[in-house]
C-alpha positions in Angstrom: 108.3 70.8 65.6 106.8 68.2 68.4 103.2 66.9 67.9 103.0 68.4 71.3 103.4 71.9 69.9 102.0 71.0 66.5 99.1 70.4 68.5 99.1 73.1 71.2 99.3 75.9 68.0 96.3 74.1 65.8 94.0 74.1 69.8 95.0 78.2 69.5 94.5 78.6 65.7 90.8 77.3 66.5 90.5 79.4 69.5 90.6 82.3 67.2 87.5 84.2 66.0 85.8 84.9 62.9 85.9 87.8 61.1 83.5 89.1 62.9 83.1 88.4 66.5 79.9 89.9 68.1 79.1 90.6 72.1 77.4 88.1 73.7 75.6 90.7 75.7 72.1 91.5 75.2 71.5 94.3 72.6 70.5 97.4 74.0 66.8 98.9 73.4 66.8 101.1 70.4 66.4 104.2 73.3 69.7 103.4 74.9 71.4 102.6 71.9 70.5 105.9 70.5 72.2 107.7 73.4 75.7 105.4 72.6 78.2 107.2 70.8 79.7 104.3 67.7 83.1 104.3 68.2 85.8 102.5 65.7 89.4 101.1 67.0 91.7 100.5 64.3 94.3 98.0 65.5 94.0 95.2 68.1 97.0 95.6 69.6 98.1 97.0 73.2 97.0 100.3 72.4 93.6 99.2 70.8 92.9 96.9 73.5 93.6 99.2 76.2 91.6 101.8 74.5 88.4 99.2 74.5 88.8 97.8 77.6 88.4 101.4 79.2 85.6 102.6 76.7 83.7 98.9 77.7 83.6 100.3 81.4 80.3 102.7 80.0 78.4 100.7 78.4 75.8 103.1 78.5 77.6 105.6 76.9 79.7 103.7 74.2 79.0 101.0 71.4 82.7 100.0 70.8 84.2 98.1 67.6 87.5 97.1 67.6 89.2 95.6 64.3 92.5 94.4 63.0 93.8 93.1 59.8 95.3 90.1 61.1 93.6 87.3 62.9 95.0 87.8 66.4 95.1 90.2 69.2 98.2 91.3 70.3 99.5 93.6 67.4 103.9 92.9 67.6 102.6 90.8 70.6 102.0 87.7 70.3 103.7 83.7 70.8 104.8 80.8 68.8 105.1 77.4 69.8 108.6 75.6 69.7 109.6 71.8 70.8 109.3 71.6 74.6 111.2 68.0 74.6 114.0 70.2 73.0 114.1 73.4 73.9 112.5 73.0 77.3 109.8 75.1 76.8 106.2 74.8 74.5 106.1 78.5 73.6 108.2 81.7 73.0 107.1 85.3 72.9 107.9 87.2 69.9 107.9 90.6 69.3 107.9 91.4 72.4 109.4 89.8 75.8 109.8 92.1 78.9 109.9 95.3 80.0 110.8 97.2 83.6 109.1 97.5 86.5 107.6 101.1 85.7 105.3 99.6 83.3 102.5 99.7 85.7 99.8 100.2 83.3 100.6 97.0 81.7 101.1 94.6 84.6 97.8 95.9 85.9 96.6 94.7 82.6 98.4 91.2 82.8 96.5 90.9 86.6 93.2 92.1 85.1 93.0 88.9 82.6 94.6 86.5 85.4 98.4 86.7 84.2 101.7 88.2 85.5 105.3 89.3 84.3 108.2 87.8 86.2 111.2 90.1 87.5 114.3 89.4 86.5 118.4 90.4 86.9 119.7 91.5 83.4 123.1 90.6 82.0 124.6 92.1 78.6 126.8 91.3 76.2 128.0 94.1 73.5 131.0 93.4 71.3 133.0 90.7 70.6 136.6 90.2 71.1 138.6 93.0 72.2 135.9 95.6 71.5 133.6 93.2 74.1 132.3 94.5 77.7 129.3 93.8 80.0 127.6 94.7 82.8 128.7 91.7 85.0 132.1 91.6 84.8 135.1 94.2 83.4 136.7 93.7 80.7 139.8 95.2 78.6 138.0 97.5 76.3 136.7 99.4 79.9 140.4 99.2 80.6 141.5 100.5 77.8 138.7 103.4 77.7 139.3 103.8 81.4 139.7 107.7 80.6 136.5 108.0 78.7 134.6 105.9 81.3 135.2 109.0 83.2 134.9 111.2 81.4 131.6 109.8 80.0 129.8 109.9 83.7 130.7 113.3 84.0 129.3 114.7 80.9 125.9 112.4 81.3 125.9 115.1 85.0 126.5 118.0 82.7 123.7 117.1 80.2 121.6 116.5 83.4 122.3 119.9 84.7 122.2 121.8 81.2 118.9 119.2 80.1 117.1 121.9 78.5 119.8 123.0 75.9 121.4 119.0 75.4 118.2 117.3 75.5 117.1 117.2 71.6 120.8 117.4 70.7 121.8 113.7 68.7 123.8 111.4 70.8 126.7 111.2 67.8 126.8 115.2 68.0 127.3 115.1 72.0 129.8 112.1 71.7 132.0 114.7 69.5 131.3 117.7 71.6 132.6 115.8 74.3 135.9 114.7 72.4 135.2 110.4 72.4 136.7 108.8 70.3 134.7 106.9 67.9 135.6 103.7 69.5 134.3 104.0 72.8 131.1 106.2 71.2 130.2 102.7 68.8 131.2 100.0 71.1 130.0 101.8 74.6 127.5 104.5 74.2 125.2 103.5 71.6 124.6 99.8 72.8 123.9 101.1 75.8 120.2 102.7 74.2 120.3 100.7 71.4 118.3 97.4 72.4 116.2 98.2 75.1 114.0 101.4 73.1 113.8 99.7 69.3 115.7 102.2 68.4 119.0 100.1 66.4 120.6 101.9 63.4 118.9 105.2 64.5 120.9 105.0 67.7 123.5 108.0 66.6 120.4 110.2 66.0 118.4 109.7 69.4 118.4 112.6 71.3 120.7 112.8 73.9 118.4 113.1 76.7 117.1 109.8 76.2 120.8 108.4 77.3 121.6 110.6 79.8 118.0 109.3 81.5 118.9 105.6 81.2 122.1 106.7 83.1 120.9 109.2 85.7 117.1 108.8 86.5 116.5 107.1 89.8 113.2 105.9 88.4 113.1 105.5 84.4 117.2 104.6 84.3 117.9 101.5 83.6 122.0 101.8 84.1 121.2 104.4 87.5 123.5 104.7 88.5 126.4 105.2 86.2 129.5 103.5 87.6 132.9 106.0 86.9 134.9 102.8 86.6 132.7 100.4 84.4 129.9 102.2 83.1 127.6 99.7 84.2 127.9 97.8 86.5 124.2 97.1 88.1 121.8 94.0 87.0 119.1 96.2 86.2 115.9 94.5 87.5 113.7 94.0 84.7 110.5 92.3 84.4 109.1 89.1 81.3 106.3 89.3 80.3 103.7 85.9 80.8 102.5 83.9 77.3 101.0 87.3 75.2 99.0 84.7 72.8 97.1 83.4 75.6 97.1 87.0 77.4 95.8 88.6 74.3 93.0 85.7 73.3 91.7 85.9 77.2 91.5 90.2 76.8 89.5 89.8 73.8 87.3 87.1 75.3 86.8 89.5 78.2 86.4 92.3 75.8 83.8 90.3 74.1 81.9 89.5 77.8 81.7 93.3 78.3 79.8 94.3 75.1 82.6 95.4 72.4 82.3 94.0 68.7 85.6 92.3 67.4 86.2 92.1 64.6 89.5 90.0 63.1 90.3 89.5 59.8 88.6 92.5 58.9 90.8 96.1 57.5 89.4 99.6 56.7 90.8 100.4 53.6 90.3 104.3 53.7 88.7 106.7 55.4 86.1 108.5 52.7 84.6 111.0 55.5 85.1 113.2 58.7 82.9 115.9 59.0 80.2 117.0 61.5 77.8 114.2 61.0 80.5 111.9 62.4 83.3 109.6 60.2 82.8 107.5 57.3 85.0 103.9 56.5 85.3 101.5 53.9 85.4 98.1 55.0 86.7 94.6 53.7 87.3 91.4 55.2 90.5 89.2 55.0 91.1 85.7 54.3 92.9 84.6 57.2 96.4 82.2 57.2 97.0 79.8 59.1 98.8 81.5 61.9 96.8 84.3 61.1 99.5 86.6 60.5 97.8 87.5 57.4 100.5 89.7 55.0 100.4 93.2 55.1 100.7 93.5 51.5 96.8 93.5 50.2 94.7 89.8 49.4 93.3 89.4 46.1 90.9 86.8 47.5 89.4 89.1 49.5 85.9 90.7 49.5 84.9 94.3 47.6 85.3 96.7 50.6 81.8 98.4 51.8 81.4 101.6 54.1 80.1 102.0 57.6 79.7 105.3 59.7 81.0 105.7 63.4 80.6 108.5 65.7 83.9 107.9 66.7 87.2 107.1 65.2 90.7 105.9 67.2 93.8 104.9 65.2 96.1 102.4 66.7 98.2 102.0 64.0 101.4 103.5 62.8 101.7 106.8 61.7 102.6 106.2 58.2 99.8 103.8 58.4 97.4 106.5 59.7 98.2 109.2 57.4 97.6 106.7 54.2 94.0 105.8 56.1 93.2 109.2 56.2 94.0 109.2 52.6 92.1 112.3 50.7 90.4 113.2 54.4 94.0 114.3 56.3 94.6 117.7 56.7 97.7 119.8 55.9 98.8 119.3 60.0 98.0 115.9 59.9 100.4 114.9 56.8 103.3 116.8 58.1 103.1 115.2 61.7 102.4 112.2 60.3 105.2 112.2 57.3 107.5 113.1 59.7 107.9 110.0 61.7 110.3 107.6 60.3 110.4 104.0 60.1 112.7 101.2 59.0 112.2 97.6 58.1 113.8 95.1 60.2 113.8 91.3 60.6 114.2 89.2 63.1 115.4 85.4 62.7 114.3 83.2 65.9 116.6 80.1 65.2 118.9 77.6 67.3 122.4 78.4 65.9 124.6 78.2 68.6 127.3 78.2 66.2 126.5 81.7 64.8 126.1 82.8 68.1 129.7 81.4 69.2 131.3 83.1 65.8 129.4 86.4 66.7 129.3 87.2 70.5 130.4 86.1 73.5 128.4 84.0 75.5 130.2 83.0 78.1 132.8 84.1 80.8 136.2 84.1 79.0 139.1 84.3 81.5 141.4 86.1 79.2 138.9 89.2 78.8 138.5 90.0 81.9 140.4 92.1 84.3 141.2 92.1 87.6 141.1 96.2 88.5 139.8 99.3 86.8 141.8 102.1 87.6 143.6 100.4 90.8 140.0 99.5 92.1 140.0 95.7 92.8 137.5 93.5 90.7 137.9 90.3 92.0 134.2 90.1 93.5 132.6 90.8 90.5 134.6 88.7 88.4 133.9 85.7 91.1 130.1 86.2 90.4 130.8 85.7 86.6 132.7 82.8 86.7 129.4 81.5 88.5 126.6 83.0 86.5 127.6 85.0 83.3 124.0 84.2 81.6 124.0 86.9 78.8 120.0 88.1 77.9 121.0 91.0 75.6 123.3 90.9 73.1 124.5 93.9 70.5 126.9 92.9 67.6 129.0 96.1 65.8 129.8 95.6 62.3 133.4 95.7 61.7 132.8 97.8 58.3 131.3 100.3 60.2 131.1 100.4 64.2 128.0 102.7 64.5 126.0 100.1 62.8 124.3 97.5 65.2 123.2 94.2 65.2 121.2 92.7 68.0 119.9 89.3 69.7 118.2 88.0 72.3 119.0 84.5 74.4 115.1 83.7 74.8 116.5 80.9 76.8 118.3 82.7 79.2 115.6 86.1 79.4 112.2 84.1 79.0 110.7 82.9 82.4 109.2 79.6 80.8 112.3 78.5 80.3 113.8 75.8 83.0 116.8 77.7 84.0 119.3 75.0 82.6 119.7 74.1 79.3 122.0 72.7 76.7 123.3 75.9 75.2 122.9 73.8 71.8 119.0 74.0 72.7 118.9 77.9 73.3 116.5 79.2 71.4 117.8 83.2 69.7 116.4 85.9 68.2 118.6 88.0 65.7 117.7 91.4 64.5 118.5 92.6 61.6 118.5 96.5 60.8 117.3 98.7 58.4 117.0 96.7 55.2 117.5 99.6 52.7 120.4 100.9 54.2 122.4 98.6 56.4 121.4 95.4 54.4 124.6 95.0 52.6 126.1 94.5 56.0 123.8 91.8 57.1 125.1 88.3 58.3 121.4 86.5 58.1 123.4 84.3 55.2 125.2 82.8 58.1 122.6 81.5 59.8 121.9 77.6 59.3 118.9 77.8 57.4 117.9 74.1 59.0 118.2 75.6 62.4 115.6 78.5 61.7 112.0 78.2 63.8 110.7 81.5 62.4 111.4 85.5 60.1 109.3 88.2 61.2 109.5 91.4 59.5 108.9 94.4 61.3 108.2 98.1 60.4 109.8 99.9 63.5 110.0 103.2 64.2 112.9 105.4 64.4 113.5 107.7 67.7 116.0 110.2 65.6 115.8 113.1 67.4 113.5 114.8 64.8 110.7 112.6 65.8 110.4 114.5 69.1 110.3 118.3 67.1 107.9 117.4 64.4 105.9 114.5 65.3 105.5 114.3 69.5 104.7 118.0 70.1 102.5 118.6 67.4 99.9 115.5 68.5 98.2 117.6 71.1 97.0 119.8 67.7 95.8 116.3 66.2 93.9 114.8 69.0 90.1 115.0 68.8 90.1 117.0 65.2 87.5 115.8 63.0 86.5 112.8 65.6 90.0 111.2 64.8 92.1 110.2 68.0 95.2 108.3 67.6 97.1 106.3 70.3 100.2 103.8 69.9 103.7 103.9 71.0 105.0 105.9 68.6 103.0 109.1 70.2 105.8 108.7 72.2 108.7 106.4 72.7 108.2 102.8 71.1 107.2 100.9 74.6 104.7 98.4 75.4 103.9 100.8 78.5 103.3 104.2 76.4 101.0 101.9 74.0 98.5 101.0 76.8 98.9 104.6 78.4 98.0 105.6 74.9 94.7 103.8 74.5 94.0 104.6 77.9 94.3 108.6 76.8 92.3 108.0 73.9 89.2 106.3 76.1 89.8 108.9 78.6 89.2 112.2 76.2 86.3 110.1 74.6 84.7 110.5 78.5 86.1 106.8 80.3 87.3 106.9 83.1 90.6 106.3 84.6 90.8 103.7 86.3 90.3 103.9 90.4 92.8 101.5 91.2 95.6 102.8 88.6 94.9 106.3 89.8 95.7 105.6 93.7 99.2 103.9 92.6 101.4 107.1 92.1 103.7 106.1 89.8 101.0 105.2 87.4 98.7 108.1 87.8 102.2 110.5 87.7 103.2 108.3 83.9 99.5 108.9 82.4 99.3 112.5 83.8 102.7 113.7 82.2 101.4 111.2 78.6 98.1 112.8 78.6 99.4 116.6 79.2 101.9 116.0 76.3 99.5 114.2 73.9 96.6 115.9 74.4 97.4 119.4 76.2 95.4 118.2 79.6 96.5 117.4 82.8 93.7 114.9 84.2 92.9 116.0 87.4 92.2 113.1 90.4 88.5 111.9 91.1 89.0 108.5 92.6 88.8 108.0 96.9 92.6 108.2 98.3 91.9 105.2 99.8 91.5 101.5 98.0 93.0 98.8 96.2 95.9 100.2 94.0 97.4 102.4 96.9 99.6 100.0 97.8 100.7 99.0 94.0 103.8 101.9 94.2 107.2 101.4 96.4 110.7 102.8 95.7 111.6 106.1 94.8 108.6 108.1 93.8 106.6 104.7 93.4 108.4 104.0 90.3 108.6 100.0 91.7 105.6 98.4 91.1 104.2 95.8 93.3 101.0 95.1 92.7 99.0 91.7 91.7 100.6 92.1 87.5 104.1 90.9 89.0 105.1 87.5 90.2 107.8 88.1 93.7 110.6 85.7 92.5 112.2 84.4 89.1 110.8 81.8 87.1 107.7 81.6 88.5 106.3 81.5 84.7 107.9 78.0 84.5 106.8 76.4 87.6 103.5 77.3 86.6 104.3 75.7 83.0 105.6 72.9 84.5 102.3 72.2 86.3 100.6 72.0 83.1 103.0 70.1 81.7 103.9 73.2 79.4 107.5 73.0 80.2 110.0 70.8 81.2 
């Protein structure tokens, strides 16, 4: 690492708070603060954030607390520095990078703290060898599957027609319906859903609805729409998200201006009461690491826990999470809905082994893979454009032992707007995922990986979108919200999205008595997204209160306003890096 980023991540390790971070606003008379309902957030992440944020608009009616274990805001959110003289670039979002442009609730966050995403065009790479294909360019295995390609459009139209009888069905059951052959399912299908929803090695257990979408919405489909000869043969336009370290330490700062105690550093142990009187925590600090990801798994040097009563209580954390919080306190509903979303543990490795990524995928435009027609439809255009600018983003690696078992990987260099748009592909900087630890880890390549050429391991504890998550845990948590002063908002109340995790803390503030926001509710699309998250989660359709006319009317183009345009999203490429450049942040 550079003494330039040695530096630039010891100026953000001091920018960090305490343990406990009070409001630089004046306290309220004792009249006033009577009146304020106490209200604990669990979890500084997007959800928590977005939950305070909203909550902070009334101070009058709200004394907010928000608190994480860790010594950051930003939850799976956050950046790391790398060596700009190397790689180009002084930081790297890990976690999470992008997202599409129907994350309006998100962008309208990045704009409220001075930030924005960047669009961009994205290119794919799935397979290697012969059982490779892409987006940009065909190749022999759509050749060879030419048939099934087919075949494959016209069943995602029959699922669409026949939704409500396919739609909770599992994608590996509708593959065999369908007669695929296991082939095209692995290699096709399942990378198609695989990296852009988290959801991996659950992939074959995803309902089928959930591909059929990606393939035939006009708004939330990322391969709309399907191509009979290729699959896929659009650059879906996709947006990058700006640096979420800085983004997430200028939210709290903000958070902070408007009134709301945060606390970092500091975990509830357990919930010990929820009863009339209100809800009733135990409390300890942590001792904080240096990058203050502090581990998950307990710290002996830490305090005796104490407890502390809240009027109040929303959970932004995980749902295996929640239910052990609510410990002796859950009720019988709340441990089945709960137990019943599953999780596996993951890692990713962000590293600079262009070698493994040469021995494992294909990164470049390989003449002798392509071809030149798909079913007597010439190709050559495409295949010009390739030749030109085959930039692979995405990448999905089947494992030869077993074909419906995934590994994935990003090009950070080639998806992350800091980045200058050349570089040495020796200097790209990769993330690799590896799946499902308990199961899958037998199949793992990590041992391939030069361990001299490793920046960073992150574990993760990600949930799995198997279609039984969306019969026992999504439409049961209308019958958990509000019981007992307990309200729980994060991505897995849905599908496991940046976007839903904002919408969700948004919900949360909302049934507390918020308000949604003016601006968000004159931009269709958003207002449309929160409506249909708050009628499933919570069993309420919010009805409209803001003028027709303002700022935020504007925010919505495309097909039902599912294109957002407002002040969260930068109008060309790279912008991200220009404005790095300026600061002398990238090269």
């Amino acid at each position: 690492m550079s003494s330039e980023s040695q530096a630039l991540l010891k100026n953000r390790q001091q920018s960090r708070t305490p343990s406990t971070t009070q409001s630089n606003m004046p306290p309220p008379n004792d009249v006033e603060h009577s009146k304020r309902k106490k209200v604990l957030i669990v979890g500084a992440g997007a959800a928590g954030m977005s939950c305070a944020q909203h909550l902070a608009q009334h101070p009058d009616k709200f004394d907010v607390t928000i608190i994480d274990a860790v010594n950051y805001c930003g939850g799976q959110a956050f950046s790391i520095p790398i060596d700009k003289e190397k790689h180009g670039a002084s930081w790297l979002n890990q976690g999470v990078q992008g997202g599409s442009n129907i994350f309006h609730h998100t962008m309208t966050m990045f704009a409220r703290q001075g930030h924005h995403a960047d669009p961009v065009k994205l290119q794919v790479s799935f397979g290697k060898d012969e059982k490779f294909w892409t987006n940009v360019f065909p190749t022999s295995l759509l050749a060879r599957h030419a048939s099934e390609v087919k075949r494959f459009i016209t069943m995602l139209k029959i699922i669409r027609w026949f939704e409500v009888f396919f739609a909770l069905i599992p994608i590996k059951l509708v593959m065999k319906l369908f007669f695929f052959s296991e082939e095209f399912a692995n290699t096709v299908a399942l990378p198609m859903v695989a990296l852009f929803l988290g959801t991996g090695n659950a992939t074959p257990e995803v309902p089928a609805i959930i591909l059929e979408r990606l393939c035939t919405s006009p708004t939330y489909g990322m391969w709309y729409p399907g191509d009979s000869l290729s699959v896929a043969s659009n650059l879906p336009p996709m947006v990058v998200f700006p640096n979420f370290s800085e983004f997430y330490e200028d939210w709290r700062k903000n958070l902070v201006e408007r009134g709301v105690t945060v606390r970092l550093s500091t975990e509830m142990t357990r919930i010990v009461k929820r009863d009339k009187s209100g809800v009733a925590v135990r409390i300890k600090n942590r001792t904080p690491v240096p990058d203050g990801h502090n581990p998950v798994d307990g710290d002996p040097t830490a305090s005796d826990d104490w407890e502390e009563e809240y009027d109040e209580i929303v959970l932004c954390v995980l749902a295996d999470t929640a239910k052990r919080l609510l410990s002796t306190t859950a009720s019988f509903r709340e441990r089945k809905v709960l137990g019943s979303a599953k999780f596996s543990d993951d890692i990713t490795v962000t590293h600079t082994d262009s070698d493994y990524m040469k021995r494992h995928y294909e990164n470049f435009y390989n003449p002798d893979q392509a071809v030149s027609s798909l079913s007597g439809v010439d190709q050559t255009v495409r295949i010009e454009m390739a030749k030109k600018s085959f930039k692979p983003m995405y990448y999905i690696k089947e494992y030869p032992e077993d074909l419906s078992k995934l590994e994935m990987c990003f090009d950070c260099t080639n998806y992350q707007s800091q980045f200058p748009p050349e570089v040495k592909f020796e200097n790209h900087v990769f993330q690799t995922i590896f799946l499902n630890k308990d199961r899958d880890s037998k199949l793992w390549s990590i041992d391939e990986i030069d361990e001299s050429k490793i920046i960073r391991k992150d574990w993760w504890h990600q949930l799995c979108h198997s279609f039984t998550h969306f019969i026992f845990v999504v439409p049961w948590m209308m019958f958990l919200q509000g019981q007992k002063h307990t309200r729980f908002a994060a991505a897995w109340t849905l599908i496991n999205a940046h976007e839903i995790a904002v919408m969700s803390g948004i919900a949360a503030a909302v049934d507390l008595g918020a308000q949604y926001p003016e601006d968000l509710e004159r931009d269709k699309f958003a207002l449309l997204s929160f409506r249909l998250y708050y009628l499933l989660n919570y069993g309420r359709w919010y009805r409209k209160k803001a003028p027709r006319k303002g700022e935020g009317e504007n925010w919505a183009s495309g097909l039902y306003g599912s294109i957002y345009t407002g002040p969260g999203t930068a109008g060309e490429e790279r912008t991200i890096w220009r404005e790095e450049q300026k600061k002398n942040m990238s090269l």
